[in-house]
N, C-alpha and C positions, 0 to 999 in steps of 0.2 A: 414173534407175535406173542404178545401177554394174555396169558386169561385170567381174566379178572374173577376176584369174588364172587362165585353166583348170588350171594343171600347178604349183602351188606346193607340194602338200602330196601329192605324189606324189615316187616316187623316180626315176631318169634313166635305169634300164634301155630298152634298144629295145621296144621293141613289136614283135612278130612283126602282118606285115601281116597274116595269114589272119585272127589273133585280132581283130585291128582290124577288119577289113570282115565277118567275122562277128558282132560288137558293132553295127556301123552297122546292119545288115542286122534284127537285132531286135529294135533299141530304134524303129528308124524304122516298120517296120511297126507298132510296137504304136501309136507316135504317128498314124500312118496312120488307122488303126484308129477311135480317139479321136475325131482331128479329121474323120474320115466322120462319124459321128456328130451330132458336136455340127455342124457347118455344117448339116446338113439340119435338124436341131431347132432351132438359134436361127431359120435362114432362116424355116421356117414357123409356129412359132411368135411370131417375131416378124413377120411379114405379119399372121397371124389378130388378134394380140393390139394390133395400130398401134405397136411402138416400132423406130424408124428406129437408133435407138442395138443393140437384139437381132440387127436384120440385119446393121449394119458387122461386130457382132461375126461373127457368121456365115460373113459375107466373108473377114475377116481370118482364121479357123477352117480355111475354102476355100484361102488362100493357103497355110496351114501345109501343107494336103495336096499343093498342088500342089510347097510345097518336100521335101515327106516323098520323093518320088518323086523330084526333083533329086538327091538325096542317094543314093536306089539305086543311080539309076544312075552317080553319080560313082564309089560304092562298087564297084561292080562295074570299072570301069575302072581306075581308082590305082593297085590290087594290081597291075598288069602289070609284067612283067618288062624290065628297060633293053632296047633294040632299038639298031638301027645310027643311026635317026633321031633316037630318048630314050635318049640313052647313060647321063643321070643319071638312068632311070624316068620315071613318071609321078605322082608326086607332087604336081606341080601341079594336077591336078586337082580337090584338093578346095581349094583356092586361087579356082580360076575358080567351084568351084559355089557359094563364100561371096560371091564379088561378083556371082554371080547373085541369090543370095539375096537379099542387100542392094539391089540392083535392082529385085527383086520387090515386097518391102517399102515403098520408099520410092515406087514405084507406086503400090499399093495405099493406102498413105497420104494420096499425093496425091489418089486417086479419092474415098476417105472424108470429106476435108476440103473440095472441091467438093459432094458431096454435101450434107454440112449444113448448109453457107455456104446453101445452096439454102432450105432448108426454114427456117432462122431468119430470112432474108427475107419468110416468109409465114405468120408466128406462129400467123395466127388458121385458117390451115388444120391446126394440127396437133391431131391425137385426143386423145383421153384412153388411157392407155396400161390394158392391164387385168391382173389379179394373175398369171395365168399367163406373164407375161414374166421378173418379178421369181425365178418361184421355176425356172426354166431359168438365167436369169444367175447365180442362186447355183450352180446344180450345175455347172455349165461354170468357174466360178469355183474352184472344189474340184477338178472334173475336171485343168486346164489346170495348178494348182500341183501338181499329184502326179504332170502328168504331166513339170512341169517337173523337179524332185527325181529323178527316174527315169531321165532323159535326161542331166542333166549326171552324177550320177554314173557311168552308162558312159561317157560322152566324157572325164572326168577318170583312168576307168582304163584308158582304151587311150592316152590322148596324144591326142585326136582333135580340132582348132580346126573343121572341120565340126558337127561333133557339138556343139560347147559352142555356136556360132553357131544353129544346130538347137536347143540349148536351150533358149538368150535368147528364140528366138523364139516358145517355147513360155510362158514366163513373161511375153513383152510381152504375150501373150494373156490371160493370169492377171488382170494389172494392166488389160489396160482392160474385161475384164469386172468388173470390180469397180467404174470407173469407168462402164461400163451400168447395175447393179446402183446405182450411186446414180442417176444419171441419171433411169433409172424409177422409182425413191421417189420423184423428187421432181416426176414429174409425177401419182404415183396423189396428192402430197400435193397438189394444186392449182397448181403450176409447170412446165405443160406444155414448155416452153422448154428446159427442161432437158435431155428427151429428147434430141436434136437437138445441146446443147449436150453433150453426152455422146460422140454420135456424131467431134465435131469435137476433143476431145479426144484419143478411140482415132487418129483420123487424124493429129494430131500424134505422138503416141507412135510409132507403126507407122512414120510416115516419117523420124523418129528416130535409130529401131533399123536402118533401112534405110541410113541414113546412114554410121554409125558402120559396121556388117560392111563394106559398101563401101568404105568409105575407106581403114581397114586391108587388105581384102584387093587392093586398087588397090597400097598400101605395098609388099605381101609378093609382087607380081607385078613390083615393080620393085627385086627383090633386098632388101628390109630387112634387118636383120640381126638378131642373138638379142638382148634385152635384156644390158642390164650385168651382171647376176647370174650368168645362162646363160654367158656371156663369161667372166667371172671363174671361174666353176668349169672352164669348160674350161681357161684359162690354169695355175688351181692344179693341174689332172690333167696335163697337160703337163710343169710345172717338176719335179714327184713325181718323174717319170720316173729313175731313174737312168742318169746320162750327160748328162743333159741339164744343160748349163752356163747356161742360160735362152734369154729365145725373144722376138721382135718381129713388127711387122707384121703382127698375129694380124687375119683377117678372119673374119666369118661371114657368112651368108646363108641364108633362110626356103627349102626347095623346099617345100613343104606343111605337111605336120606336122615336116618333118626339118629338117637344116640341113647346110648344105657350110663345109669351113673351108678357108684359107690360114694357114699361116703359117711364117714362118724363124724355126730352130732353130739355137741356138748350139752346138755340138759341139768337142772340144776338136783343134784343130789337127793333135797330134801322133800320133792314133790312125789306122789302116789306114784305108781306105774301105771296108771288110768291117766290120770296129766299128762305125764313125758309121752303115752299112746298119740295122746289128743294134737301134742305139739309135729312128732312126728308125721303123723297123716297131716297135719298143714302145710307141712314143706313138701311133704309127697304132690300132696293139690296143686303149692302154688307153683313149685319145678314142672310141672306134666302141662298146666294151663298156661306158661310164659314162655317155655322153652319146645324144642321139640324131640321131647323129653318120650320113651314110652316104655320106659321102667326104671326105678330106682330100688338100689339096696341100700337101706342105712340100718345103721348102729349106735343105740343111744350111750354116751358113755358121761358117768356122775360127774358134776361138776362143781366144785365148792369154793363159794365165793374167798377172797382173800382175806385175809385176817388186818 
């Protein structure tokens, strides 16, 4: 499964954090909401009914809740205002709660994947699965893709890498109830084996997706920096500038959803230090209002036209 760009087909304005953490705030309850739900009904419908693959789901349903709630409360933190100790905010916040995330998942994964190692060891103790599982794994199946579509769209309109990582994980749900949903076909078809082998697939999936959020957000904890596109448009909003004779050394770096820049600007030698001020702060403006930009360090350095 690919995850795609969150923020390609979106334009570069800031995001007002209020509108951001009041988007987290309603998209996540509603998934809340959802995956209460669905965890208590696979769980117990999948106990009543024997398929071990309805519970993982279930499980995996339960994790979503438990990260629905990670997500509040990182929401609720982020938005704070820089202090003397977070002078660049708190941003990283939802940084740390995607590597928790990612942690959770690849958890969970690993539990699911023991679990059925378990039970395909002992083939002939497994049940025959009965039709009530089947028609829970389709509506959970339905449920989880709608509620994927839901969720990345507001993470795509606030800027939110929580939010889109909150999504995927809503869609890695999607995708192994589906993988359930065959699983139990094919034990009501007389391939009980399957059940089980179902289960040990979601558990590959799930520790996966746990993988990949971690890994990245491990990246963006240890300063990553904005792709070459993001970079590149920053550089062209810069050169725009008028006054600006060009610019090197351009650094970027992840704080959560935002990025911090460095870089030296060439300015022209023979102007006051009141002018090359004036130029400065115009690329400061126009980087902060096109990008989502919420600090820059630059360094004016003389520049003298060629002879």
């Amino acid at each position: 499964m690919q995850r795609i760009e969150p923020f390609a087909d979106v334009d570069e304005d800031t995001i007002d954090p209020a509108v951001k953490a009041a988007a987290a705030m309603r998209s996540t309850w509603v998934s809340a909401g959802v995956n209460t739900t669905l965890s208590i009904l696979q769980v117990v419908v999948g106990a009543m009914s024997g398929s071990s693959g309805l519970i993982a789901d279930g499980v995996h349903s339960l994790s979503d809740l438990v990260a629905d709630f990670l997500v509040l409360f990182v929401s609720a933190h982020s938005k704070a205002e820089a202090d003397e100790r977070h002078p660049y905010g708190h941003h990283r916040f939802e940084t740390a709660a995607s590597l928790a995330l990612g942690l959770l998942l690849a958890a969970v994964g690993i539990g699911m994947l023991w679990s059925a190692v378990l039970k395909i060891q002992h083939l002939g103790a497994i049940p025959k699965v009965e039709m009530t599982a089947l028609y829970v794994a389709i509506a959970a199946l339905i449920a989880k893709e709608t509620l994927f579509r839901y969720m990345l769209a507001v993470a795509k309109r606030v800027k939110s890498g929580m939010l889109v990582a909150n999504a995927w994980h809503a869609r890695s749900d999607a995708a192994s109830s589906l993988v359930v949903g065959c699983g139990i076909v094919g034990n009501l078809a007389g391939y009980p084996f399957l059940d089980p082998v179902a289960a040990l697939i979601v558990g590959i999936m799930v520790a996966r997706m746990g993988w990949q959020f971690g890994w990245e957000a491990l990246h963006d904890l240890m300063d990553q920096s904005a792709d070459d596109d993001e970079v590149a448009a920053i550089r062209a909003t810069i050169l725009a500038t008028p006054g600006v004779r060009g610019c090197h050394n351009l650094r970027t770096r992840k704080m959560g959803d935002m990025l911090t820049v460095d870089v030296h600007l060439d300015i022209d030698a023979h102007i006051t230090v009141e002018a090359g001020h004036v130029i400065v702060q115009a690329v400061e403006d126009q980087v902060g209002a096109r990008h989502r930009v919420i600090g820059m360090m630059t360094h004016a350095d003389p520049w003298h036209p060629a002879a």
